[in-house]
C-alpha positions in Angstrom: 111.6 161.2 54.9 107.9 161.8 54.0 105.4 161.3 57.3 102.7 160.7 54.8 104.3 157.7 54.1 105.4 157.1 57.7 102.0 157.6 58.7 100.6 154.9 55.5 103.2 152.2 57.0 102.3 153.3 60.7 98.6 151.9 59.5 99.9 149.1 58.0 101.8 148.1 61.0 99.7 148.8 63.6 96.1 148.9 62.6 96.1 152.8 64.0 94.3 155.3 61.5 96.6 158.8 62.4 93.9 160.3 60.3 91.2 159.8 62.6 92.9 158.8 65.6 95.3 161.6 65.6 96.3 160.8 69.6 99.0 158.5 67.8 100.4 161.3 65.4 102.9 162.1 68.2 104.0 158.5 68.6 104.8 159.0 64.9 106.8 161.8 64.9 108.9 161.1 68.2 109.9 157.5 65.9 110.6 159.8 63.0 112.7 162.4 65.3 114.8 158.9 67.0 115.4 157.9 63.5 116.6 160.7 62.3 119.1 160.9 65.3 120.5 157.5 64.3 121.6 158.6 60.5 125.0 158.3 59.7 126.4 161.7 58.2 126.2 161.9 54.9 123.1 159.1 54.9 120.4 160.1 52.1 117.5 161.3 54.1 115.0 160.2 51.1 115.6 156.3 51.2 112.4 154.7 51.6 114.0 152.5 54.0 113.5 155.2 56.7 110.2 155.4 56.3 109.9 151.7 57.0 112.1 152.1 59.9 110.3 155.2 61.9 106.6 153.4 60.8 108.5 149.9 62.7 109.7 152.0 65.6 106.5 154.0 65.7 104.7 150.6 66.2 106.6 149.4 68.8 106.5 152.6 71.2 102.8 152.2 70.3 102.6 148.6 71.4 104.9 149.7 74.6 101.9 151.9 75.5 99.0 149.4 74.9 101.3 146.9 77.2 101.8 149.2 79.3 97.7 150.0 79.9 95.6 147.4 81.6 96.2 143.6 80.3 93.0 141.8 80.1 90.4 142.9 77.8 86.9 141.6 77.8 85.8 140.1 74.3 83.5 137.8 73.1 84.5 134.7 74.1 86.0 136.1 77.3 89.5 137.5 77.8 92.8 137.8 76.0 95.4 136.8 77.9 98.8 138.8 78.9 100.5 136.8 76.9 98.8 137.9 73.8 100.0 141.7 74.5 103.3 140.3 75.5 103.6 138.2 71.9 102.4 141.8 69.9 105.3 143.8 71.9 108.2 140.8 70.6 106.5 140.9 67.2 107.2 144.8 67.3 110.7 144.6 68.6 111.5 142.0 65.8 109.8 144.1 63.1 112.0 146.9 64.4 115.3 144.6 64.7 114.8 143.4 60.9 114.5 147.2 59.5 117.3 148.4 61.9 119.8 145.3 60.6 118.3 146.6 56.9 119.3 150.2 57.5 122.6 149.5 58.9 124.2 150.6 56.5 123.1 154.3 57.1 122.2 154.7 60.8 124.1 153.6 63.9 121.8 152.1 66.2 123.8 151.4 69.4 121.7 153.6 70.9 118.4 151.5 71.7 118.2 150.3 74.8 116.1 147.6 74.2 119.0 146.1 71.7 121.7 145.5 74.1 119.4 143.1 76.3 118.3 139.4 75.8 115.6 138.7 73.8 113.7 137.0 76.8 111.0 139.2 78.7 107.8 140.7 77.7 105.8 143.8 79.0 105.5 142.1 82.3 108.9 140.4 82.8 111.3 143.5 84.0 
């Protein structure tokens, strides 16, 4: 797997520059490590497809955390509501779903937590 490319898709995914917001760079590596765990033996380590994957998972720790921090954020027409964090955590987790159902093929991904509950929830529905 190249973390350049992780990194580039990361970016693309997230609107997070690693390059100069480097507090994210472990995010990124952590998804790379998890993905790396779920590889069948004998999977090909160079398919693009894990790149998308680790970049997917990357986004949705990273959107975990931003949840996770205070909800409400002033702007200029007032505040964003909860449910607009909530709605960017599900878009993560289905970003992550569709590359997972794409790689399964060569990882085993019983391991997620997340995948073995409903759909139903949020960041502030536990």
């Amino acid at each position: 797997m190249e973390m350049r490319t992780v990194k580039l898709l990361f970016r693309l995914f997230s609107g997070v520059d690693t390059e100069t917001e480097t507090e994210y760079v472990p995010i990124v590596e952590m998804a790379v490590t998890e993905v790396e765990k779920m590889l069948k033996e004998g999977a090909d380590r160079s398919d693009i497809r894990l790149c998308y994957i680790s970049a997917a998972l990357a986004n949705y720790r990273y959107r975990q955390i931003i949840c996770g921090q205070d909800r409400t954020e002033v702007t200029y027409a007032g505040k964003m509501s909860r449910a607009e964090h909530d709605i960017s955590l599900e878009y993560a987790e289905k970003m992550f779903r569709d590359y997972v159902h794409l790689c399964e093929d060569i990882i085993v991904s019983s391991d997620f937590v997340f995948m073995a509950f409903g759909t139903e929830g949020g960041c502030g529905n536990a």
